[in-house]
Structures are given as C-alpha cells and as structure tokens.
N, C-alpha and C positions, 0 to 999 in steps of 0.2 A: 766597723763596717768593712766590707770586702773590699772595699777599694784600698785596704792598704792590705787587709788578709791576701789577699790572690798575690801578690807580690812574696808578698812574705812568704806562701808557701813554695813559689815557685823558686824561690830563691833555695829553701831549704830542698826541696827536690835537686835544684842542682846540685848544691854541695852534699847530698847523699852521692849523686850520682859519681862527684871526683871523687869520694873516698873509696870509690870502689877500685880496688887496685886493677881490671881488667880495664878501667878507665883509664885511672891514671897513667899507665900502661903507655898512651895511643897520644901525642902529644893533637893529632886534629879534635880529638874528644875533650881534651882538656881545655884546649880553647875554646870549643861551643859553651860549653857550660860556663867557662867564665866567662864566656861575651853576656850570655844570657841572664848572670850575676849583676854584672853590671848596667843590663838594659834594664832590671827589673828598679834596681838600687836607683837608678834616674827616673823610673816612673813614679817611686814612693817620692822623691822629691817633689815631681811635677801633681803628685796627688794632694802633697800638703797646699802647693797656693792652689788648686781645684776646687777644694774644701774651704780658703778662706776667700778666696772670690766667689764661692755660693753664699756665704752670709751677704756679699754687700748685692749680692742677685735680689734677696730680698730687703733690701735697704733701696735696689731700683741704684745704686749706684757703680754697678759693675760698668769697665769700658771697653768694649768689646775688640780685638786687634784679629780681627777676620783675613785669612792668608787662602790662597789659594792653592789645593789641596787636589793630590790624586790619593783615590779611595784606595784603587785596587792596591798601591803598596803600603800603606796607612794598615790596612783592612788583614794584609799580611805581615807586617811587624806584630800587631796584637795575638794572632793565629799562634803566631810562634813562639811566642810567651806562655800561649795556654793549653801547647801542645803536650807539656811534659803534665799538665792537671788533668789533662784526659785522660793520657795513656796511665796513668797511676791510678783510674778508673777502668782501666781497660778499655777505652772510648776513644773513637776517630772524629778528628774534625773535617766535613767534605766540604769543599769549596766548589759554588757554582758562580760564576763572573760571566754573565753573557752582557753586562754593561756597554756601549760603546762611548759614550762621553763618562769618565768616572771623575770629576773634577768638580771640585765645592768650594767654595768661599767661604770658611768658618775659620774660630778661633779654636789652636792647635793645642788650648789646654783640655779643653772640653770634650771633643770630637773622639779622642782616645780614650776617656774616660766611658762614655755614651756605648762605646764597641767593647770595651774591658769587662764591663758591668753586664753586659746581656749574654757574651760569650760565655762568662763565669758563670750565670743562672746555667745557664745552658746544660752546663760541665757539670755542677752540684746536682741538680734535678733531674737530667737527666739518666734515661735506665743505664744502668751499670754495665759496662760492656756494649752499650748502644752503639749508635752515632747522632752527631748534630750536622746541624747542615747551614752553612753560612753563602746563603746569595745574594747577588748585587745583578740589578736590573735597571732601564729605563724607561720609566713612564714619560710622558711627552713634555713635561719640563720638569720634571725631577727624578733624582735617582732613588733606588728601593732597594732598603736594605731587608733581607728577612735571616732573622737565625731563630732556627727550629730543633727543638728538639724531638725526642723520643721516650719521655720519660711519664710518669703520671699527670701532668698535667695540674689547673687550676681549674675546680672545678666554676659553674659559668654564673654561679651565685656571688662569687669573690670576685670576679674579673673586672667589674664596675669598679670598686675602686684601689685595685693592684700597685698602681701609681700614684696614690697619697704615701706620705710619710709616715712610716713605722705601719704598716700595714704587709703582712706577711701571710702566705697563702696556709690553707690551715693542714695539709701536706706538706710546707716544707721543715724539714724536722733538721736543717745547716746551721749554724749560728749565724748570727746575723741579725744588723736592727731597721731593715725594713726601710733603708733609705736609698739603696741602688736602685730600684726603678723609679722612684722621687725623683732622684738625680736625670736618671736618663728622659724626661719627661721635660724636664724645665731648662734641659740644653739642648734637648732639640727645638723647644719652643725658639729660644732663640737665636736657632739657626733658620728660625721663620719655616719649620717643618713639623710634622705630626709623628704622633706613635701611636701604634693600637697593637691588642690581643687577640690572635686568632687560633684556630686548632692546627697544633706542627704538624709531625711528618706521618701522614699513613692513618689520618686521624687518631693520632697518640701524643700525650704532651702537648706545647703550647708552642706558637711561633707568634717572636714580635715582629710586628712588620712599620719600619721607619721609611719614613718618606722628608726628603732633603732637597732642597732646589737644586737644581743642576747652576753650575757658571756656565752662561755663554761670552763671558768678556763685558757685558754692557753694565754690570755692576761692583759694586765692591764691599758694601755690605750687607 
C-alpha cells in the first residue's frame, strides 16, 4: 500500500538527490535531504503501528490517545515530504490556510497518515506538470480541509464507493491496493468527522474535502 510506498520513494529521491555531486557539493543541501531521510525513515515506523492499530479498529478495540494539534504545521511537515514527489512529476503543491482556529484533538498516529494518503493521490493522479492545491478553512465548529487536484479525475459512477477497501478508480493505472482512502475514511470517522468527493480545481480531477471539529478547550476527546 502507499502508506509505506510514499516513504520509500521519497526516501529514494533523496538519496538520488545527495548522489549528485552538485549536491553533495553544498553541505546546506546535504542536510535537507538527510533531515528529510530521516523524517521519512520515522514515518515508516509510525506507519507500521497505524497499520496494526487499524486491525484492532476493526476488533472495536483500538484506544484512542487524542493530543491537541495545530494543523497548519502538522499540514506542513507532510507538504514537505511530498514536495520532492511532485517536483519529480513536475508538479507544485499550493497551499491555501485562510483557517483561523487550526487546532484539533486527535490521535497523532492517524491524523498524519489521513493528510499523507490524500496528498499522495493528489501527486499520482494528478496531471503531470499540474498543480494541487491543499486548503484549510473554518466552518463554524470545524475545520476543512480540501486537497484538490488537477488531474482526470474519478468518474461520478465510481465515486459512491471510492472509500471501501481495495476499490480503485477504474483511471488509476499507480500500483496500489485500494486501501488509502479506506484508511483515510475510518480515521476520520474517528476523529468524529466526515470526508467526501467533490470536482477539484477548475472542474478537473477530484477534491476531497475533510471536515474535523475544531478544539475549543471544553473537550478532550
């Protein structure tokens, strides 16, 4: 599944990029890329228990450790992991944050996983040389997230059910076995929030759009 691919490729993009001697070169360059080695290498970790706390999600036995969370830099750790999979597409990621309370109470295995998983469709599906466009807003007690692409799109006969397991759109020709947006569905559920499918950017491709409570301090989980 892409939840350890995207790592892994981005892992192997960096270590293409230090072998480049105009890299190697520039010691500020070599340290991006191995920061970004490293964040990658701890996400694959934080992926494997994500993966075995979704089996006991369906055992009803998961126990949720809900932390209180700013999106906007949450929202930017993942960006910049999946900076280097766009640009090897040719592809920019645009960020729109007109949010003003960006703070959530969820557990911090999940929550990364949910933004990893829709970023990365984004990135694969999206048109080559595109852009995607990742915003964060306020509805009146919860925050919206929408990452949109620009790419073909799902047509509206599949859309119904996108979000069951091993169900793959019949345009996406990436490998993959059809359980990232499964995933992203059943952790936001219980983040006690919703997802749906809309038409992305310019009426092209698709935008998901997440809806999360906002914290105002009166709860905790």
């Amino acid at each position: 599944t892409h939840e350890f691919k995207t790592p892994i490729a981005t892992i192997r993009l960096a270590a293409d990029a230090l072998s480049n001697p105009a890299v190697a070169s520039q010691s500020d360059k070599v340290n991006y890329y191995s920061d970004i080695i490293k964040e990658e290498n701890e996400r694959m970790n934080s992926h494997v228990e994500s993966i075995l706390n979704m089996a006991l999600f369906d055992k009803n036995q998961f126990i949720p450790n809900p932390q209180v969370t700013d999106l906007h830099e949450l929202l930017n750790q993942v960006i910049k992991s999946m900076q280097l999979q766009a640009g090897a597409r040719g592809g920019t990621i645009a960020t729109k944050f007109s949010a003003k309370n960006v703070y959530v109470s969820a557990d911090l295995q999940f929550l990364p996983v949910v933004f990893m998983n829709l970023i990365d469709n984004a990135v694969r599906y999206g048109r080559e040389g595109g852009q995607l466009a990742v915003t964060l807003q306020n509805s009146p007690d919860h925050i919206t997230l929408i990452v949109a692409d620009d790419g073909p799109g799902i047509p509206e006969t599949e859309r119904a059910n996108i979000f069951e397991r091993f169900v793959r759109g019949s345009g996406q020709d990436s490998p993959g076995a059809g359980l990232g947006l499964a995933i992203v569905k059943q952790a936001v559920q219980r983040l006690r929030g919703s997802v749906q499918i809309e038409t992305g950017l310019d009426g092209r491709g698709v935008a998901f759009v997440v809806w999360i409570p906002s914290w105002r301090g009166d709860w905790h989980r």
